[in-house]
N, C-alpha and C positions, 0 to 999 in steps of 0.2 A: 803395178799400182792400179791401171785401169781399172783389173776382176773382184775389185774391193769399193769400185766408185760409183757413185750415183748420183747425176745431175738432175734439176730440175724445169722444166719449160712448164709456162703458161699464160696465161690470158692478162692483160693489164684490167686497171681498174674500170676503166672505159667499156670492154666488153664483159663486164661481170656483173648479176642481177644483181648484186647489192653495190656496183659502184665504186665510193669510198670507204663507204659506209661497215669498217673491221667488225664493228659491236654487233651488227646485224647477225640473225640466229643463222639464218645459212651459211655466210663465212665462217662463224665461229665452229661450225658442224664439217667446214672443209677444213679446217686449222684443225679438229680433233681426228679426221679421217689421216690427213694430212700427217702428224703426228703417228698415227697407228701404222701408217705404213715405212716412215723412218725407223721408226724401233724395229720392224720386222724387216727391215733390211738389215740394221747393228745385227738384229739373232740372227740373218743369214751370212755374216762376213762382212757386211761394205763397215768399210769405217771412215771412208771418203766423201764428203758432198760438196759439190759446185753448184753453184747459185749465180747465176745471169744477172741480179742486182736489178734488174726493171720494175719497175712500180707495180704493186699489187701480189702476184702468187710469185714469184721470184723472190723480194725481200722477205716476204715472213717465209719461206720457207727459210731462209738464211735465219733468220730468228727464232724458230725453229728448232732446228740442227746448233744455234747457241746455245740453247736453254737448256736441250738434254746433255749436252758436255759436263752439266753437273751431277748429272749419272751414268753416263757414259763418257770419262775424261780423256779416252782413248781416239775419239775421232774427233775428226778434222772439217774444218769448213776453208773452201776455196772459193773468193769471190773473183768471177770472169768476168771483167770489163768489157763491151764494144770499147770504149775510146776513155780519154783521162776528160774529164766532167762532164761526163754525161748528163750527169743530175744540175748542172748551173740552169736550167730554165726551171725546175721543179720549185714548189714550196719551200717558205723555207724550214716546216717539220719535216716534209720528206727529204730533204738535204742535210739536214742533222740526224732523223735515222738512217740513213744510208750510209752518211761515216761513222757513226758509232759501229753499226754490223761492220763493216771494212777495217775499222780499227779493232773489231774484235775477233775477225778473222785471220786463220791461220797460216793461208799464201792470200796473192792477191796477184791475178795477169791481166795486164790488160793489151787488149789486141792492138787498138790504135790509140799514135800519139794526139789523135784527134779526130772528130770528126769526120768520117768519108762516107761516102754511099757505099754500102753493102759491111757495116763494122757490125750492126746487130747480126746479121747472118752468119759472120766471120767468127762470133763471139759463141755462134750460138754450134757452130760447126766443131772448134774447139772444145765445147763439152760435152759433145757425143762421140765425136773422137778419144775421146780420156775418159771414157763411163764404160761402162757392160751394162747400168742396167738406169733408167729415168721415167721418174714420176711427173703426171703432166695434170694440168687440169685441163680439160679441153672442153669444148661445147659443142662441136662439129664446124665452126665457121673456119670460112679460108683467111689463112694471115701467116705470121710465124711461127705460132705454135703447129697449126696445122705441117709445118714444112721440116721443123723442125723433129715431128714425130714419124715422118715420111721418111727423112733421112737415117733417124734414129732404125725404122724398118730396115733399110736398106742394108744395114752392116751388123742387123742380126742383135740388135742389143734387147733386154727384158724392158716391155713397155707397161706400166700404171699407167691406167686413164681414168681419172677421177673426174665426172662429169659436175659441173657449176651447179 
C-alpha cells in the first residue's frame, strides 16, 4: 500500500500569508495548485492520501482529496491523528470541520490516547512511514514541516514543495 500513498505536511494558519483567511486569492491559487497535484498523483497510481488533520493545509487538503472522490471513487482518505481531541481548544467551526472530514474519512489512526510531548511528530513520522510520495507547502521556515520534509528526504520518498 505504501507505492500507492501520499501524505500531506504543512504550515498551520498562523504561518501562512493569508492567515485564516481560505477566500483569500492566494490560498485559493494553493487549493487549485494543491488540487493539480492530487489528480496528478491519481494519474500516476496513488490512490491513498493521509492528512495530519492540523489546522490550515492539512485539513483542506483532506477536503480536497473528499471532493474529488466524486470523480475519482476509487481513493481513499486516511485521517492521522497526533492524539484523540486534538481539536478541543479549536473553534468551534474548525471543530465541526474536522469531524465532519473524520467522519467522511475512509480509515482513521490515531497515535496517542492523548496528549504527550512529541504525538504531532509521532503523527507526522507515521505518514511518511506509509507514503512513497508527499506534497508539502513549505516557506523555508524551521518547525515541523521543515522536519517533517527532512525525514521525508531521508528514506528516499517523492517530495512536492509548493511554496505559500
Amino acid at each position: 500500500m505504501k507505492l500507492n500513498t501520499c501524505c500531506f505536511t504543512g504550515h498551520r494558519c498562523q504561518k501562512l500569508p493569508w492567515g485564516f483567511n481560505e477566500e483569500d486569492k492566494r490560498c485559493i491559487k494553493i487549493k487549485e495548485i494543491v488540487t493539480k497535484e492530487i489528480e496528478k498523483a491519481i494519474n500516476q497510481g496513488y490512490t491513498h492520501f493521509i492528512s495530519g488533520m492540523a489546522i490550515g493545509f492539512d485539513m483542506f487538503c483532506a477536503e480536497i482529496v473528499l471532493s474529488l472522490k466524486n470523480r475519482y471513487p476509487f481513493i481513499t482518505l486516511e485521517c492521522a491523528l497526533p492524539c484523540i481531541g486534538q481539536e478541543k481548544l479549536w473553534s468551534r467551526y474548525l471543530q465541526e470541520r474536522y469531524l465532519k472530514i473524520i467522519n467522511k474519512a475512509d480509515k482513521t489512526r490515531c497515535v496517542y490516547n492523548k496528549y504527550e510531548n512529541g504525538c504531532m511528530q509521532e503523527r507526522n513520522k507515521y505518514m511518511i512511514n506509509n507514503s512513497s510520495r508527499i506534497i508539502a507547502l513549505y516557506n523555508g521556515q524551521n518547525g515541523g514541516t521543515r522536519t517533517t520534509i527532512n525525514y521525508a528526504k531521508s528514506l528516499g520518498l517523492q517530495i512536492i514543495i509548493i511554496k505559500p
